[in-house]
C-alpha positions in Angstrom: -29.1 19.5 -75.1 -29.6 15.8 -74.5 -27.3 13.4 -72.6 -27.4 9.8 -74.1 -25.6 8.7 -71.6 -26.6 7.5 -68.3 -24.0 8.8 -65.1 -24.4 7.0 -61.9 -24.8 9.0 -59.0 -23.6 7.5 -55.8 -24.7 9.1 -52.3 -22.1 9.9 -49.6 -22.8 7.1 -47.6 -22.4 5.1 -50.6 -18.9 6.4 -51.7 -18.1 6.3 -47.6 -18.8 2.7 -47.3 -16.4 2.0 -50.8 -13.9 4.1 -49.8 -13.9 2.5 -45.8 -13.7 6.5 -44.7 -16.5 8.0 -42.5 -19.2 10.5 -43.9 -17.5 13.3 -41.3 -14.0 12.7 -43.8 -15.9 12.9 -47.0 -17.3 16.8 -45.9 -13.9 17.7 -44.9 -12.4 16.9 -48.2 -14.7 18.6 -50.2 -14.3 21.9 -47.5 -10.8 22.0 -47.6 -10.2 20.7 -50.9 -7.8 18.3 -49.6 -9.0 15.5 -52.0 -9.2 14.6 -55.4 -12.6 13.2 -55.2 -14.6 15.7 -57.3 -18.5 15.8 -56.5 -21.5 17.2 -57.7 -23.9 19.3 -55.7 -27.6 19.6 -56.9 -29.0 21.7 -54.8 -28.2 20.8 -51.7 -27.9 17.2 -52.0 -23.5 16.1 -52.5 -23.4 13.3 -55.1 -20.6 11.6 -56.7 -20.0 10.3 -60.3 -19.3 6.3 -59.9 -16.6 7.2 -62.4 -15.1 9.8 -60.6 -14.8 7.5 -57.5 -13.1 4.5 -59.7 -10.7 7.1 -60.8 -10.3 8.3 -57.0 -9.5 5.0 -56.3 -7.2 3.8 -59.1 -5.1 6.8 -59.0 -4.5 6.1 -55.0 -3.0 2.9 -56.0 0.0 1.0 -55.0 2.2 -1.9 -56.3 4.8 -3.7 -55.0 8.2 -2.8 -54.8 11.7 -3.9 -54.5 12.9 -2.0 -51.1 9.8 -1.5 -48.3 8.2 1.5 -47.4 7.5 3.0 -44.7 3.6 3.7 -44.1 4.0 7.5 -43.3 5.9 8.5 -46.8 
């Protein structure tokens, strides 16, 4: 089978530094499972799909809204 299509991989420290999150938080989400952040493991090396991290990110969005929140819900 042949990809055409090229996937960025992005390191931990890479998706770390986006995310502002240390590399420690990154290995506890993917032990626990705690995080939506789906990786790939080749071997032993943990690498993320750039598109999987936009998606991360976009889907832990918030707008503006009529009454405030509080920071904790």
């Amino acid at each position: 089978m042949k990809v055409t299509t090229q996937t960025k991989l992005l390191s931990p420290q890479e998706v770390a530094e986006q995310l502002g999150v240390t590399l420690n938080t990154l290995a506890v989400w993917r032990c626990h499972g705690s995080s939506s952040l789906s990786y790939v493991k080749i071997g032993r090396c943990v690498r993320y799909r750039a598109e999987d991290v936009e998606a991360f990110i976009n889907a832990h969005r918030f707008y503006h809204a009529d009454k405030p929140v509080s920071a904790c819900d």
